[in-house]
C-alpha positions as a Markdown table, in Angstrom:
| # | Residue | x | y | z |
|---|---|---|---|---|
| 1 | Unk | 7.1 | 11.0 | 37.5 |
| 2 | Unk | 6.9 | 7.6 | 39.4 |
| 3 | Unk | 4.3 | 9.0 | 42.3 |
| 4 | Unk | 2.6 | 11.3 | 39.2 |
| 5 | Unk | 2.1 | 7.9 | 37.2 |
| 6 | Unk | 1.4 | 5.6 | 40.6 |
| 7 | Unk | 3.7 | 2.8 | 38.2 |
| 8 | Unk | 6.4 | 0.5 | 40.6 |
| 9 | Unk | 10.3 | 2.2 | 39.9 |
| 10 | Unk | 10.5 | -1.5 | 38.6 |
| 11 | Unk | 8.6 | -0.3 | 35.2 |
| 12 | Unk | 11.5 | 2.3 | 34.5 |
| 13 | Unk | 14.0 | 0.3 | 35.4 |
| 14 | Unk | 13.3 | -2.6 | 33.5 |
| 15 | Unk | 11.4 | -1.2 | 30.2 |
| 16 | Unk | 13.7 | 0.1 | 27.4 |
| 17 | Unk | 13.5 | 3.7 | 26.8 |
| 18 | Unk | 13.3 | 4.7 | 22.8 |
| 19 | Unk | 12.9 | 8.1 | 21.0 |
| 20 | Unk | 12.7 | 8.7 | 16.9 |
| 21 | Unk | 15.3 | 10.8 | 16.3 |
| 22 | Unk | 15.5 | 13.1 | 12.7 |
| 23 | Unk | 18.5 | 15.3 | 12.9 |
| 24 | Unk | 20.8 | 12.0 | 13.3 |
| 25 | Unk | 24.4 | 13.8 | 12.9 |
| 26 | Unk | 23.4 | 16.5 | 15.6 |
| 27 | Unk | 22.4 | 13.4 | 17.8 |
| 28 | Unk | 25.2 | 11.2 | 17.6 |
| 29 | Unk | 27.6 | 14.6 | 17.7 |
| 30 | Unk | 26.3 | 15.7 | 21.2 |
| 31 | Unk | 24.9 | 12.2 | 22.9 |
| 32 | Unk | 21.8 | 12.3 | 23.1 |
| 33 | Unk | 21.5 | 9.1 | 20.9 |
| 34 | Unk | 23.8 | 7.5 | 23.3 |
| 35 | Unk | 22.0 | 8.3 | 26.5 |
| 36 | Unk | 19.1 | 6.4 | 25.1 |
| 37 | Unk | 18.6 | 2.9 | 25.7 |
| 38 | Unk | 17.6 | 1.8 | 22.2 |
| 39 | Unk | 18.5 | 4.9 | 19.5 |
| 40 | Unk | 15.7 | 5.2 | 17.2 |
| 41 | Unk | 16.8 | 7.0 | 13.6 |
| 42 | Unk | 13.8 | 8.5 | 11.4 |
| 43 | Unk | 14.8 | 7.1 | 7.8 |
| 44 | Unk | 18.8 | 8.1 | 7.3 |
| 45 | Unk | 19.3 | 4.2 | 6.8 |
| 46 | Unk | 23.2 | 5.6 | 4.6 |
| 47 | Unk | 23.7 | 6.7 | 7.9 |
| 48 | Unk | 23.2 | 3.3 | 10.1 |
| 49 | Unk | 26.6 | 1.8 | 9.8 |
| 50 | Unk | 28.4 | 5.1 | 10.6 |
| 51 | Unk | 25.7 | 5.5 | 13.5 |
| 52 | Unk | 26.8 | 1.9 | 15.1 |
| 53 | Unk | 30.6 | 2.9 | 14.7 |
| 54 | Unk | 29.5 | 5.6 | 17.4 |
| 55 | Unk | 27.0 | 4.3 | 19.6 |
| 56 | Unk | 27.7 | 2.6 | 22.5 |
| 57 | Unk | 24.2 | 0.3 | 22.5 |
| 58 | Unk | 25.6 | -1.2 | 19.5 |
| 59 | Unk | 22.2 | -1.5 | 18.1 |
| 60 | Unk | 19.6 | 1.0 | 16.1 |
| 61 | Unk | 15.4 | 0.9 | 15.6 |
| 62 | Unk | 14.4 | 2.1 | 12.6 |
| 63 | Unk | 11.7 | 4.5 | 14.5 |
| 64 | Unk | 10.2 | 5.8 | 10.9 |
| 65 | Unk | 11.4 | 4.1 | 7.8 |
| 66 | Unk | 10.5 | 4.3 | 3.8 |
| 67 | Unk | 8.2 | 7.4 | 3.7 |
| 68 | Unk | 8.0 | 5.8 | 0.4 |
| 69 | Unk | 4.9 | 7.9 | -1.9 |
| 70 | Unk | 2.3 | 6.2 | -3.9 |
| 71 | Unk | -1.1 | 6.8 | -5.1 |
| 72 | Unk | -3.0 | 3.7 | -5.6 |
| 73 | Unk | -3.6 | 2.5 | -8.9 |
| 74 | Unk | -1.5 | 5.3 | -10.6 |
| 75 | Unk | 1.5 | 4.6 | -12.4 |
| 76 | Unk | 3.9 | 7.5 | -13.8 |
| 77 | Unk | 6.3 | 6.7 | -16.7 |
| 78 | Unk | 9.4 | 6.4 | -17.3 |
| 79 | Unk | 10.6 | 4.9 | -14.0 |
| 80 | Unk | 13.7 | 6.1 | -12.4 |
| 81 | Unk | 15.2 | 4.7 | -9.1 |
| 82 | Unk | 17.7 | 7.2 | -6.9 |
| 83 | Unk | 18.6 | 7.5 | -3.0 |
| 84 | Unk | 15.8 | 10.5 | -3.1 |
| 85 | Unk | 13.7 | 10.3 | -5.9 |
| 86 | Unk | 11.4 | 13.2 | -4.9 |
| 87 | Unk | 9.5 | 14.1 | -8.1 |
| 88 | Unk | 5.7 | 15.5 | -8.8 |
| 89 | Unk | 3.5 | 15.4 | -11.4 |
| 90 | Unk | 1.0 | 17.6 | -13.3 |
| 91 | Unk | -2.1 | 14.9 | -11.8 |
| 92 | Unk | -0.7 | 15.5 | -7.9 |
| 93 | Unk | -0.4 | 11.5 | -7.6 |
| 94 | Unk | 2.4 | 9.8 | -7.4 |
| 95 | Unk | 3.6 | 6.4 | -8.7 |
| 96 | Unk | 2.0 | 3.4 | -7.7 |
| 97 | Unk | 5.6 | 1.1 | -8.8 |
| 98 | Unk | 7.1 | 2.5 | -5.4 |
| 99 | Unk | 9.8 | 4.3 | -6.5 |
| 100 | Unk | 9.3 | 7.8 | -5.4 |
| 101 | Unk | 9.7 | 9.5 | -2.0 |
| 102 | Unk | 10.5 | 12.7 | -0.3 |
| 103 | Unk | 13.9 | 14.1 | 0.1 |
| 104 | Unk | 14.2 | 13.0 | 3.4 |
| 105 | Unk | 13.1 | 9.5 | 2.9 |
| 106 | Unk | 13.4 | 6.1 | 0.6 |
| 107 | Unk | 11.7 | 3.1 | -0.9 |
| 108 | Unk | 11.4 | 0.4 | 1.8 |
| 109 | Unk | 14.0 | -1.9 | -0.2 |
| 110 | Unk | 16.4 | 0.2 | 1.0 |
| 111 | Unk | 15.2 | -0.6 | 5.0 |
| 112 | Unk | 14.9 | -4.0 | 4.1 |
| 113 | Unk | 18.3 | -4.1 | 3.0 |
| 114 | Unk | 19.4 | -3.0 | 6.3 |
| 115 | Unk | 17.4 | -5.4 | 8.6 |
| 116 | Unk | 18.9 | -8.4 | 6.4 |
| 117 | Unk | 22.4 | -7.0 | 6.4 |
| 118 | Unk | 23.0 | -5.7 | 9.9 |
| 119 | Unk | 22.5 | -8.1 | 12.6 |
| 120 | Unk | 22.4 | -4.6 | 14.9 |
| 121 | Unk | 19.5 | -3.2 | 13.3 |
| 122 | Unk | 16.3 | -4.3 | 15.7 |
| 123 | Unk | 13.0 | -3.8 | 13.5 |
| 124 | Unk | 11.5 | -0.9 | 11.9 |
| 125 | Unk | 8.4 | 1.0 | 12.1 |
| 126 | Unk | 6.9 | 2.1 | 8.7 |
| 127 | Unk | 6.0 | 5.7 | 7.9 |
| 128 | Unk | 3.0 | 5.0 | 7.3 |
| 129 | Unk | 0.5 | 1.9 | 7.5 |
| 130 | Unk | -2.5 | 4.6 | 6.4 |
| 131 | Unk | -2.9 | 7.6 | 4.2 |
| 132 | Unk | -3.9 | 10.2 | 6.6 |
| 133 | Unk | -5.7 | 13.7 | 6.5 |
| 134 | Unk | -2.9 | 16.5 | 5.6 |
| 135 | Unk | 0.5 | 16.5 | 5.3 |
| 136 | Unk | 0.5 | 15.3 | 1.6 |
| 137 | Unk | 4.2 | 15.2 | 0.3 |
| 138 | Unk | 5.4 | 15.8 | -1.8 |
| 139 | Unk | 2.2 | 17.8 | -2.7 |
| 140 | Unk | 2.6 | 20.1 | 0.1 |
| 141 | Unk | 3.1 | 23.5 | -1.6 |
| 142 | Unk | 1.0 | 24.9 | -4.5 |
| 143 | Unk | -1.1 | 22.0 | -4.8 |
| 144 | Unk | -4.1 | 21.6 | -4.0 |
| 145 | Unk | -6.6 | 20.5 | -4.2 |
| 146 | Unk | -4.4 | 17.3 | -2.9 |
| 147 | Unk | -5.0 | 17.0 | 1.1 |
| 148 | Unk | -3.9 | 13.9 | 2.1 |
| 149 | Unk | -0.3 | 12.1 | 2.9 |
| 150 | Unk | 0.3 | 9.5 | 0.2 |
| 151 | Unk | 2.8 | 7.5 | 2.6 |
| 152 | Unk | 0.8 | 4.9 | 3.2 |
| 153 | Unk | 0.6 | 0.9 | 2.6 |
| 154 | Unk | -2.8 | 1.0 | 2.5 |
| 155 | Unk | -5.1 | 4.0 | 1.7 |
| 156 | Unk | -7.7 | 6.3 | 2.9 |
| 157 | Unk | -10.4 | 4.2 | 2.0 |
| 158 | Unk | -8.8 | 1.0 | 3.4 |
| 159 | Unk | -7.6 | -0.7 | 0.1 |
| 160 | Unk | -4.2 | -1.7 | -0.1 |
| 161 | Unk | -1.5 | 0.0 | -2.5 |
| 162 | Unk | 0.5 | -2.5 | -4.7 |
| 163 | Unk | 3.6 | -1.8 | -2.1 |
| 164 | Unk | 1.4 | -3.8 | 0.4 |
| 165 | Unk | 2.2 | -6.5 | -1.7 |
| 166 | Unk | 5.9 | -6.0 | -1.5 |
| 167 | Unk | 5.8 | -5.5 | 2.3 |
| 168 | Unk | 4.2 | -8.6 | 2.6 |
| 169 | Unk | 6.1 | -10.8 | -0.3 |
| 170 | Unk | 9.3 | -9.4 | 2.8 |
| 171 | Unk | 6.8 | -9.7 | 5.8 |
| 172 | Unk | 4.4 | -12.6 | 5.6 |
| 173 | Unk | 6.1 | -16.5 | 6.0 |
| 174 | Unk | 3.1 | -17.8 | 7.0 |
| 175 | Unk | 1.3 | -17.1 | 3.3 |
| 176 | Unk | 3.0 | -17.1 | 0.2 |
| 177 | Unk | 3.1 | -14.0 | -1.9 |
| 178 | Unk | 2.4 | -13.2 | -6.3 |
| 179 | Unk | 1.2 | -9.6 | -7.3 |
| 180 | Unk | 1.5 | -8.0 | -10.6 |
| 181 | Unk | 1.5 | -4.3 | -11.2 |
| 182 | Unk | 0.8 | -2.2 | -12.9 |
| 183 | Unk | -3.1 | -3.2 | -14.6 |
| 184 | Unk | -3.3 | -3.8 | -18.1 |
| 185 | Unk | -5.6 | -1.2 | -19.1 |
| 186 | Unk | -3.3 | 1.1 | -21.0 |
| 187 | Unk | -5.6 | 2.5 | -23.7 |
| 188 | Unk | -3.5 | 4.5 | -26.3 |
| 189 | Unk | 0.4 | 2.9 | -24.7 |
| 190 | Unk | 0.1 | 0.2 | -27.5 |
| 191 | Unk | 3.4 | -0.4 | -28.4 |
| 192 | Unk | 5.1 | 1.6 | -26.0 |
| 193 | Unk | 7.3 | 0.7 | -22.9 |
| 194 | Unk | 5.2 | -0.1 | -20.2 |
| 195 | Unk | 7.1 | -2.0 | -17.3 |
| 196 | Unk | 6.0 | -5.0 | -15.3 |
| 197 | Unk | 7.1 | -6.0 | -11.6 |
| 198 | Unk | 6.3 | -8.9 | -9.5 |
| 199 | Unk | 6.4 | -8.6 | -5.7 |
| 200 | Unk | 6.7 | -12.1 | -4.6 |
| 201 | Unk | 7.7 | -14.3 | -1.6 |
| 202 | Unk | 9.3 | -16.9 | -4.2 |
| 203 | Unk | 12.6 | -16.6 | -5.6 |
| 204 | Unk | 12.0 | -16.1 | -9.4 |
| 205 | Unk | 9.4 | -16.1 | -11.5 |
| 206 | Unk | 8.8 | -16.4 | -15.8 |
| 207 | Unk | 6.1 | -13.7 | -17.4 |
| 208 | Unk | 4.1 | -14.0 | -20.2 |
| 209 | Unk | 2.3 | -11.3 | -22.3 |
| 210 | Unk | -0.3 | -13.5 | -24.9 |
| 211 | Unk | 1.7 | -16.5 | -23.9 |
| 212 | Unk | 4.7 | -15.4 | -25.0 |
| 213 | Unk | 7.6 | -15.7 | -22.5 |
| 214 | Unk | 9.5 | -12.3 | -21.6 |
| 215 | Unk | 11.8 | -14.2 | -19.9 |
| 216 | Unk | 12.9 | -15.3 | -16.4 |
| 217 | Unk | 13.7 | -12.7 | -13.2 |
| 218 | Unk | 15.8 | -13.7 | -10.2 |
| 219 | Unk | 16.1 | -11.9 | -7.3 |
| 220 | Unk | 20.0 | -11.0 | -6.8 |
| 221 | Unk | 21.7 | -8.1 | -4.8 |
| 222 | Unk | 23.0 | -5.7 | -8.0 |
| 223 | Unk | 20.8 | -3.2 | -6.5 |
| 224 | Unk | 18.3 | -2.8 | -3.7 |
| 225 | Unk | 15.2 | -3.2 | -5.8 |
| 226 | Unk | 16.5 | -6.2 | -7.6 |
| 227 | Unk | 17.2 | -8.1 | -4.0 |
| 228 | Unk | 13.1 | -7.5 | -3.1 |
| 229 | Unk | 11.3 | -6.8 | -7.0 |
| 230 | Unk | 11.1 | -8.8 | -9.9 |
| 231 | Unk | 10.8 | -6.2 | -12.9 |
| 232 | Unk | 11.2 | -6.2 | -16.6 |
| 233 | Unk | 11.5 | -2.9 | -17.7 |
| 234 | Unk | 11.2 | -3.6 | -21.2 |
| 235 | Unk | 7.9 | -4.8 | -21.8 |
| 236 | Unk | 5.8 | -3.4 | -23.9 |
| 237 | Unk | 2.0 | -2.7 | -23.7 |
| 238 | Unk | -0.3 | -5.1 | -25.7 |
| 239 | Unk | -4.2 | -5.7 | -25.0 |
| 240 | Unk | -4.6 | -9.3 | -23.6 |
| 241 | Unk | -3.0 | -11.5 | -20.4 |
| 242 | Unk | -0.6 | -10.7 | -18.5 |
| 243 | Unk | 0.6 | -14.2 | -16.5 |
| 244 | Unk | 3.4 | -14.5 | -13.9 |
| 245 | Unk | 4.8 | -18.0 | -13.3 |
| 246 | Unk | 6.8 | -18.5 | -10.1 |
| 247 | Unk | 9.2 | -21.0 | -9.7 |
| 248 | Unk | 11.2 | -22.1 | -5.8 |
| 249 | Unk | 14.5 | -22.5 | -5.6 |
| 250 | Unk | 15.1 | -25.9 | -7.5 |
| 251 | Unk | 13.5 | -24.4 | -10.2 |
| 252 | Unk | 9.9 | -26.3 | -9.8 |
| 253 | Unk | 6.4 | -23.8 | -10.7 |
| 254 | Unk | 5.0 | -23.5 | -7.4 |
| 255 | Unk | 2.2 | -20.5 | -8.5 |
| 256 | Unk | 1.0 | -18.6 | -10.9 |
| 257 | Unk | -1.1 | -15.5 | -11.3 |
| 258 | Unk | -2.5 | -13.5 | -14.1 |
| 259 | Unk | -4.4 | -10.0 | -14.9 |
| 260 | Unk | -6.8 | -9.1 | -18.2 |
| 261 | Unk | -7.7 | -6.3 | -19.8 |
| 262 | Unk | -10.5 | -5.9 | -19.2 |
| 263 | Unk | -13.5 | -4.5 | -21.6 |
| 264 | Unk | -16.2 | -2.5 | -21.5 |
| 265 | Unk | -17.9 | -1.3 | -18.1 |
| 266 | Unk | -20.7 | -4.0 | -17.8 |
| 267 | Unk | -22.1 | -4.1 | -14.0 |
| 268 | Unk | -21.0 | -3.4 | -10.3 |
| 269 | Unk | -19.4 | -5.6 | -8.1 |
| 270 | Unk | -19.0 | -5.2 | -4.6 |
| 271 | Unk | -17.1 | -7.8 | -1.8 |
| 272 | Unk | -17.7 | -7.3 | 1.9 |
| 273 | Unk | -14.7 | -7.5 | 4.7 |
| 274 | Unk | -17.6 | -9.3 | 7.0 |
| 275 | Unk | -19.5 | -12.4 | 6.4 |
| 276 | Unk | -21.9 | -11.9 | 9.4 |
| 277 | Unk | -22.3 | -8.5 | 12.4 |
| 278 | Unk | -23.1 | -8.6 | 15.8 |
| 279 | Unk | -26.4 | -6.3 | 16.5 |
| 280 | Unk | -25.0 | -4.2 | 18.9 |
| 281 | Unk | -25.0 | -0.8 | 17.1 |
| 282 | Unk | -21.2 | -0.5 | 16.9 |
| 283 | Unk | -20.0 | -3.5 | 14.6 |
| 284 | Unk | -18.5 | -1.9 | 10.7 |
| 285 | Unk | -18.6 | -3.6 | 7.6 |
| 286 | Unk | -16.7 | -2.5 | 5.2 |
| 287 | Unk | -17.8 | -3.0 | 1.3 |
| 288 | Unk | -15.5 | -3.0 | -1.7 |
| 289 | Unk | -16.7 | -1.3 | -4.9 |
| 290 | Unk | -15.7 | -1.9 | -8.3 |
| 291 | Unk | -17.0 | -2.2 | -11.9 |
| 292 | Unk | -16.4 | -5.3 | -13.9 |
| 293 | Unk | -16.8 | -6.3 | -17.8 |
| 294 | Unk | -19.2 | -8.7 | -18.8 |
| 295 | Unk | -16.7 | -11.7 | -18.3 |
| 296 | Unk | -16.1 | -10.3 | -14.6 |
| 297 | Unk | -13.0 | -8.7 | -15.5 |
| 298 | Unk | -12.2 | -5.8 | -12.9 |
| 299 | Unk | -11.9 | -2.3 | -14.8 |
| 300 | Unk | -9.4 | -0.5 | -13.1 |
| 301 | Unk | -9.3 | 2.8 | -14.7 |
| 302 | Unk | -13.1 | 3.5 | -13.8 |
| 303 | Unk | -14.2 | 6.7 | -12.1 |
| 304 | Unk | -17.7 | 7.0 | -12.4 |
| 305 | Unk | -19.7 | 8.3 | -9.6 |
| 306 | Unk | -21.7 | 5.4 | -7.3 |
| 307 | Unk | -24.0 | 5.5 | -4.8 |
| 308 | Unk | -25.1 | 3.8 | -2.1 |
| 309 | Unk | -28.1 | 2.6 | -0.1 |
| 310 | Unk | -28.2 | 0.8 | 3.1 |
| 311 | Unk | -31.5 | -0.6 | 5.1 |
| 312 | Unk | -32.5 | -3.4 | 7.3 |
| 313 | Unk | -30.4 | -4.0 | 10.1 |
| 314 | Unk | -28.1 | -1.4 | 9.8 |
| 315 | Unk | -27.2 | 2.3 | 8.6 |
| 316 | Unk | -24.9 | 4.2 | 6.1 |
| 317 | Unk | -21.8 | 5.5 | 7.8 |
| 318 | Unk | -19.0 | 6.4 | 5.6 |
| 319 | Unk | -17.0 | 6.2 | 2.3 |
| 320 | Unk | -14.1 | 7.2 | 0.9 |
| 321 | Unk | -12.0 | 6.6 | -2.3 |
| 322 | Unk | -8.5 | 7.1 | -1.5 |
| 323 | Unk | -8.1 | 9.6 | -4.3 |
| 324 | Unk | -5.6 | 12.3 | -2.3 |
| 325 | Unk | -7.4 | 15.1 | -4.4 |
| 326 | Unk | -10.5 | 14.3 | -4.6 |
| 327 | Unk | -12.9 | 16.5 | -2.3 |
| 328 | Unk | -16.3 | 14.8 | -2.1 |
| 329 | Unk | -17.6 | 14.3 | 2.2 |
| 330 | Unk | -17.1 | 11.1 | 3.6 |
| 331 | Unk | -20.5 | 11.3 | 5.7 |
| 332 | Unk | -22.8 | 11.4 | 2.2 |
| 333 | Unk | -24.0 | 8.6 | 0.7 |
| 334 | Unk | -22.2 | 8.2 | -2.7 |
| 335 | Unk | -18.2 | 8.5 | -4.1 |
| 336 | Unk | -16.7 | 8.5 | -7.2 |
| 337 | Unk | -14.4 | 5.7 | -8.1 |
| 338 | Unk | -10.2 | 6.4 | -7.8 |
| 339 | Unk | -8.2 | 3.6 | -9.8 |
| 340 | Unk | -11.5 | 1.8 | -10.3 |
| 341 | Unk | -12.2 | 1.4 | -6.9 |
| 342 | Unk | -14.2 | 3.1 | -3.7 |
| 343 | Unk | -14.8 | 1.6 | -0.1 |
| 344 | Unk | -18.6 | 1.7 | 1.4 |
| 345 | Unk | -19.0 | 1.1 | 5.5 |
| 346 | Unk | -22.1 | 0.6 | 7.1 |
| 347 | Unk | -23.3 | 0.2 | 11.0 |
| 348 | Unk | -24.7 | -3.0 | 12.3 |
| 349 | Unk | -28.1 | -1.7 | 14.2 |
| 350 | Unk | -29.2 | -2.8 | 18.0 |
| 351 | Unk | -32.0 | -5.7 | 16.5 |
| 352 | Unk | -30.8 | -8.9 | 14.9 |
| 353 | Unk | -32.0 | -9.2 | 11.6 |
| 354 | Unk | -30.5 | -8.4 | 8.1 |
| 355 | Unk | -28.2 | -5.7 | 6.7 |
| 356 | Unk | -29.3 | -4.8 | 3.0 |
| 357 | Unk | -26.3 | -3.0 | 1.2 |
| 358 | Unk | -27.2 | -1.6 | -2.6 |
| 359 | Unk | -25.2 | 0.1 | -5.0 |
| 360 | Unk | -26.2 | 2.2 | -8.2 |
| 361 | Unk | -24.4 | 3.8 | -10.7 |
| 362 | Unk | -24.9 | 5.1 | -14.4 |
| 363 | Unk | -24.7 | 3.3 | -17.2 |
| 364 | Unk | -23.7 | -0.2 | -15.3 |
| 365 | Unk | -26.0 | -2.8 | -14.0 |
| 366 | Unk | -26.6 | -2.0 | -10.0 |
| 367 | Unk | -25.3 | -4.5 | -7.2 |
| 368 | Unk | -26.7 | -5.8 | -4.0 |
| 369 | Unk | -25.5 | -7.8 | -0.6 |
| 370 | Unk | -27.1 | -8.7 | 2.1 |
| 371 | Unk | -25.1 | -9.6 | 6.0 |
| 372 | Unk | -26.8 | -10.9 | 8.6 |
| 373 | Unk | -26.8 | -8.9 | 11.9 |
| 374 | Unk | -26.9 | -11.1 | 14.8 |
């Protein structure tokens, strides 16, 4: 393998050898996870402290962790929190409040629990950053037309899922962290339970529904989710503001954050990833779309149909919803909306100039951005 690869024997001498490892009790039963340099378990996190006991590295990577399932923007009810919460449901999505998985995995408090607690546990690699093309537990039987993995932290169209938020309220220390979730759009739940959680860097946080307080969450260690989530599980669904207040440690209000409901559909709004491309025919842009209300409000449950137009210095190339059923091509020009929401990417062209980006779409007034190619 050394004269095969033309590397130095240095390289395998001094670079840890790692392998992701499923079947963990066969592995620790006939050695093969202690011949490894650095044991890597897929999920099994119930099984790390029994794994160390027999390991001889004293130490374990989480190779694939969470496998957590979420659609984006879809939230089931009631909740329900267990080791294995694998559950579907008559729309094929699955719940955007991060508490379902497959029977082989978990919710990523769970993981995080085990990095914090166990000083043996090295890092983790998350299963997965991206939706992806097939495999789409727990949809994978009888299902279709849902064609897509829902594992992801962030989409198929490249829009984060609210559990990006709670990876990086864990993950991020250089930028402070406030997300609500669900939206407050919940035409015909008036009245009726309808949870809210926080994922947050800070340490507590007050909410207020029509400025009225629903009281005060602190993260504490009675369960998994409680150490990582702020949730009250008893609120109720009202039209109006929803506003989170968070507070640091010696109780001061450090941030707040607040969602609307919002009203009727009113016009388009769209919000590049790029301010500016180089004009050398490879450079993306990727555009945001959305509808608003007339006081800018984002509606979240809209799924019209949009359509796109690109011209100038540049070229259509893509789009894409993140809607794990939805079966419209990537490669034409328009998409419906998923959760209110669709991703547009255009090409920068070879000659500077400008890159015209339009979007149409019935009964809402049309949008239009322009990027300079340079």
């Amino acid at each position: 393998l050394e004269k095969n690869m033309k590397l130095p024997s240095t390289v395998f001498e001094t670079r840890p050898v790692t392998c992701g490892m499923d079947q963990i009790r066969a592995v620790l039963d006939n050695g093969f996870a202690a011949a490894l340099d650095i044991p890597g378990f897929n999920y099994k996190p119930q099984f790390y402290e029994e794994a160390y006991e027999k390991l001889p590295q004293k130490l374990i990577l989480g190779s694939e962790t969470a496998s957590t399932v979420s659609s984006r923007g879809v939230y089931h009810f009631p909740i329900e929190f267990k080791e294995h919460n694998h559950v579907t449901h008559p729309d094929h999505q699955s719940s955007s409040y991060d508490n379902e998985s497959c029977i082989w995995s978990n919710t990523p408090d769970i993981d995080f629990a085990m990095d914090d607690d166990k000083d043996y546990v090295i890092g983790q690699f998350v299963w997965t950053g991206f939706d992806y093309l097939g495999e789409p537990s727990p949809y994978d039987t009888d299902a279709w037309p849902n064609h897509s993995s829902v594992f992801g932290i962030i989409d198929l169209a490249s829009l984060p899922k609210d559990r990006y938020y709670l990876y990086r309220s864990k993950w991020n220390e250089e930028s402070p962290t406030l997300h609500i979730l669900p939206h407050w759009n919940w035409k015909g739940r008036e009245g009726k339970v309808t949870p809210i959680f926080v994922y947050t860097s800070y340490p507590k946080a007050e909410l207020f529904i029509n400025g009225k307080s629903q009281g005060v969450r602190e993260k504490n260690d009675s369960t998994y989710q409680n150490r990582y989530r702020l949730m009250w599980n008893e609120t109720v669904y009202e039209p109006g503001e929803v506003k989170v207040v968070a507070y640091d440690d010696n109780g001061n209000a450090v941030a707040e954050e607040s969602i609307k409901t919002a009203g009727k559909p009113h016009h388009l709004v769209v919000t590049p990833n790029r301010e500016s491309l180089k004009a050398d025919g490879d450079d993306l842009v990727y555009f945001t779309v959305q509808v608003a209300d007339k006081n800018g409000n984002i509606v979240p449950t809209d799924d019209r149909l949009v359509k796109f137009k690109v011209d100038g210095a540049g070229a259509f190339e893509a789009t894409a919803n993140g809607d794990p059923t939805c079966l419209l091509p990537f490669q034409n020009p328009e998409m419906k909306l998923f959760s209110g929401a669709a991703t547009a990417i255009a090409r920068s062209g070879k000659t500077p100039g400008t890159l015209r980006f339009r979007v149409t779409a019935k009964g809402v007034a049309p949008a239009e951005v322009e990027i300079p190619v340079r």
